[in-house]
C-alpha positions as CSV (number, residue, x, y, z in Angstrom):
1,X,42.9,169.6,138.3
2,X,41.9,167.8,141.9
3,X,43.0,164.3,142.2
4,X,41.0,161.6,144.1
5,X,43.2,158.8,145.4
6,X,41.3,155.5,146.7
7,X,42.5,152.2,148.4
8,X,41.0,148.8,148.6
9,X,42.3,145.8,150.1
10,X,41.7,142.6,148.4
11,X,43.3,139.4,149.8
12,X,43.0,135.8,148.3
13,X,41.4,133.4,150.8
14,X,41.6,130.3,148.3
15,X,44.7,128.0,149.2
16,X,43.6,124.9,150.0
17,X,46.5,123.5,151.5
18,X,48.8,123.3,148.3
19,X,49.0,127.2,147.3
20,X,49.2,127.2,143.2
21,X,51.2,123.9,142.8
22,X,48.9,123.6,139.9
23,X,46.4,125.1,137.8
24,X,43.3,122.5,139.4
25,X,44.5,122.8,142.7
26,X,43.7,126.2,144.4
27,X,40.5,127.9,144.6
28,X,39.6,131.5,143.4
29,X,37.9,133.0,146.4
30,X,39.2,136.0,147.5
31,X,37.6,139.3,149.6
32,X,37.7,142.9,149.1
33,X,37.2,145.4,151.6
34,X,37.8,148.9,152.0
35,X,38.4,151.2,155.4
36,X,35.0,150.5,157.9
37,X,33.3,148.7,154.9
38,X,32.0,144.7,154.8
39,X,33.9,142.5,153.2
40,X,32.6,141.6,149.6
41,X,33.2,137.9,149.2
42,X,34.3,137.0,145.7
43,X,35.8,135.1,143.3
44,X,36.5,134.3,139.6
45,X,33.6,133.7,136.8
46,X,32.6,130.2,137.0
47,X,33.6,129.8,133.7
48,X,37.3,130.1,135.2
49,X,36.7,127.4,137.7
50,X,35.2,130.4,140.3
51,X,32.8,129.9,143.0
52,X,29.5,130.9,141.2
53,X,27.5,132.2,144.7
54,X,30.7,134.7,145.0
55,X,30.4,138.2,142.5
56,X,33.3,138.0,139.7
57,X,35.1,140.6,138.7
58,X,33.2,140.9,135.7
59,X,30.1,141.4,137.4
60,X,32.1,144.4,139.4
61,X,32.4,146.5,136.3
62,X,29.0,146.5,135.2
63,X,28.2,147.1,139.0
64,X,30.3,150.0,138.8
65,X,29.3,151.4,135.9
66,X,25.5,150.8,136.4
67,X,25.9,152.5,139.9
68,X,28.3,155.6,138.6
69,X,25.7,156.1,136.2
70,X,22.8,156.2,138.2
71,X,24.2,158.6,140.9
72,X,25.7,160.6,138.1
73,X,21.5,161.0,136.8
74,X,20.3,161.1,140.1
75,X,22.3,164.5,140.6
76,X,21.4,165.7,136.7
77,X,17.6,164.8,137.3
78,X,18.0,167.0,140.8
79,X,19.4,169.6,139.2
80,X,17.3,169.8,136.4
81,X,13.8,169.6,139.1
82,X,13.0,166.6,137.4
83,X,11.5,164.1,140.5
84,X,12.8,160.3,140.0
85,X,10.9,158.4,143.1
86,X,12.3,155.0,141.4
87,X,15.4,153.7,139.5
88,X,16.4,150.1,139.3
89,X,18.8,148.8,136.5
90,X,20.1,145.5,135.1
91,X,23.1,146.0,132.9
92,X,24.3,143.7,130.8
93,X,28.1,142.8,129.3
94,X,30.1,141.3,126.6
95,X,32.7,140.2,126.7
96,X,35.3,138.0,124.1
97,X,37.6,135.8,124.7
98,X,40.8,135.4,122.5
99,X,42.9,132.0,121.3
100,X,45.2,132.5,123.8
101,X,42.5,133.1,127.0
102,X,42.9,136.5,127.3
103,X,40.3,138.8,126.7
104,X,38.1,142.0,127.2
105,X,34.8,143.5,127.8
106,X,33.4,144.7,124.2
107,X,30.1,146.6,125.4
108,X,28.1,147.4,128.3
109,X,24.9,148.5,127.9
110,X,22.6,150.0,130.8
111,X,19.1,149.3,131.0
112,X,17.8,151.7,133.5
113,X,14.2,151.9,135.1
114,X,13.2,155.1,136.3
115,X,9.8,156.4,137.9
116,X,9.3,159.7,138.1
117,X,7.2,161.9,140.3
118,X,5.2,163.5,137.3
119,X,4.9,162.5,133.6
120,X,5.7,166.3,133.1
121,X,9.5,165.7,132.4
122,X,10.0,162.0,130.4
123,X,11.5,164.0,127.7
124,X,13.9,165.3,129.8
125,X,14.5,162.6,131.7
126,X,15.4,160.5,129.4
127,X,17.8,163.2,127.9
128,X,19.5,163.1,130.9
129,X,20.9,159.5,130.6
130,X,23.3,160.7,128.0
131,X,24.5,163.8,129.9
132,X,24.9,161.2,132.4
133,X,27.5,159.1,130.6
134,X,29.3,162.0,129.6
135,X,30.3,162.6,133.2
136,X,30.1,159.1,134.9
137,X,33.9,158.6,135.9
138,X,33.7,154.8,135.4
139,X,32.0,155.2,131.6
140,X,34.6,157.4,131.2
141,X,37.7,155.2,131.7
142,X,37.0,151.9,130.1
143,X,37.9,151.4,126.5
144,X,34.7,150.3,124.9
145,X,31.2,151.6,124.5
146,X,28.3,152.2,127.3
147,X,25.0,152.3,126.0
148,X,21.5,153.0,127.6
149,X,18.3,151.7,126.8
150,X,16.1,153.7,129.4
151,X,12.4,153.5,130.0
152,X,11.0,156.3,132.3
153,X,7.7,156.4,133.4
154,X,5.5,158.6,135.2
155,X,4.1,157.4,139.4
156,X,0.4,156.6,139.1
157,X,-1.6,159.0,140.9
158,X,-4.3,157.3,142.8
């Protein structure tokens, strides 16, 4: 078995002068950044007092998920000769909260949009969202269902 080892660096950027003295007091912000990479400015939902023009971390895991999926089918439908010139997705998340705060993410489901090159392989392509899941390393390693509601469609010739 081959083991791939990664590394982020995320550092919280959000005393304000008082640290976490108390619940109201310090913000949320923090940044991630990896090796040569931009920094990703975030912060918590606004729902936990976050700064809502910052991503969440919730909004991270259907990011990832929506993007290992898509290069996961971008390879299958390469493989398989079938052409996507098009693919755009907008996941969406649920997730429940508990009495005592806690919580966790319940389902995800994918909603991707792809175009393809000929109307030749729909079929297939939509087949291929499935085999997709079944290798997408992300899908893989969270505890509750991924679903997919595709729509595939052929380029207009003209």
């Amino acid at each position: 078995m081959k083991a791939h080892h990664y590394e982020i660096h995320v550092e919280w950027t959000g005393n304000t002068g008082q640290g976490t003295s108390d619940y109201r007091t310090y913000s949320r912000n923090h940044c991630i950044q990896g090796l040569r990479k931009p920094p990703l400015e975030a912060s918590s939902d606004p729902a936990f007092r976050g700064d809502p023009t910052r991503y969440n971390p919730e909004e991270l895991l259907l990011a990832s998920l929506s993007a290992c999926h898509m290069l996961w089918y971008l390879h299958l439908c390469a493989d398989a000769g079938v052409v996507v010139v098009s693919y755009r997705d907008h996941p969406t998340g649920i997730m429940t909260e508990d009495s005592r705060g806690s919580g966790q993410f319940t389902e995800v489901t994918l909603k991707p949009v792809v175009v393809l090159q000929t109307p030749e392989m729909i079929e297939t392509a939509i087949r291929l969202h499935h085999k997709a899941n079944e290798f997408c390393f992300i899908a893989r390693s969270v505890n509750f269902p991924v679903r997919h509601e595709p729509s595939c469609f052929a380029k207009e010739q003209g």
